[in-house]
C-alpha positions in Angstrom: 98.4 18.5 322.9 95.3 19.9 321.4 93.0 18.4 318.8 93.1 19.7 315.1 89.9 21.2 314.2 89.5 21.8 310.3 87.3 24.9 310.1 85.9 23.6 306.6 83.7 21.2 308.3 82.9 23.3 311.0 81.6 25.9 308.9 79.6 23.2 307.0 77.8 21.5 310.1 77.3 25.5 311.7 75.8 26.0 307.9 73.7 23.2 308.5 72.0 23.5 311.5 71.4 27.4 311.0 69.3 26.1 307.5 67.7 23.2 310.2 66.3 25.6 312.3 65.3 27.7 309.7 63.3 24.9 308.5 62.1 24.1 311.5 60.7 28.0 311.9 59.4 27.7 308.0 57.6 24.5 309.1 55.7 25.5 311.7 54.7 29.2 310.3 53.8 27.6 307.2 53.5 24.0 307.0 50.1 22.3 306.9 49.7 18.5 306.3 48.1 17.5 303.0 44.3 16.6 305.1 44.8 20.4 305.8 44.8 21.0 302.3 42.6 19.1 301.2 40.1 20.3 303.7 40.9 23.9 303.3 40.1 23.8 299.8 37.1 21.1 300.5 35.4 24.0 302.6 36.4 26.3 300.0 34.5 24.5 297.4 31.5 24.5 299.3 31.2 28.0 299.9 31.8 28.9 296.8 28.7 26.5 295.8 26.6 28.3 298.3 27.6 31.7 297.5 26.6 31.1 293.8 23.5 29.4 294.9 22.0 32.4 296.5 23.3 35.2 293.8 20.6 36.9 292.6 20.1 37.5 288.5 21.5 40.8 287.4 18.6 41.3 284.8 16.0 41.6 287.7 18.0 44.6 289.1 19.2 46.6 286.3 19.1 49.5 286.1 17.3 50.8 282.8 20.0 52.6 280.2 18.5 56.2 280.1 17.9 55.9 283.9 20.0 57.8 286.3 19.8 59.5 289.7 20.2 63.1 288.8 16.5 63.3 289.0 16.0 63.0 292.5 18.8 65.5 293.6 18.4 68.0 295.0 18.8 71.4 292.7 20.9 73.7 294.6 21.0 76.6 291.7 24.7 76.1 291.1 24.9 75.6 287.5 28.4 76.1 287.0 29.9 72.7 287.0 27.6 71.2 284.9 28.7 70.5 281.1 
């Protein structure tokens, strides 16, 4: 005679091993281990540090308020755009 299977369970255990080796997929795609982290955002930190070390001040470069570039173009004669 043949055994008796009840579907409910096998349902639940195919349910679970389909949401295992989704994990499994998520793990290794995604999963670092907290060192990873750690150093990730270590190296982060120190960039960071760096970049703001060599940023140069704004008030040496600015540009002065009535100061623009229309000066130094080129005047082709067409005036009819302009305001």
């Amino acid at each position: 005679m043949a055994e008796i299977i009840n579907l409910r369970r096998v349902r639940k255990r195919v349910a679970r091993e389909k949401d295992a080796a989704l994990a499994e997929e998520n793990r290794i795609l995604h999963g670092r281990t907290r060192a990873e982290r750690l150093k990730t955002e270590l190296e982060r930190g120190i960039r960071a540090r760096e970049l703001d070390g060599a940023k140069l001040e704004d008030a040496a470069f600015a540009v002065p308020a009535g100061a623009n570039n229309e000066g130094s173009m080129k005047n082709d004669g067409d005036d009819r755009n302009d305001p």
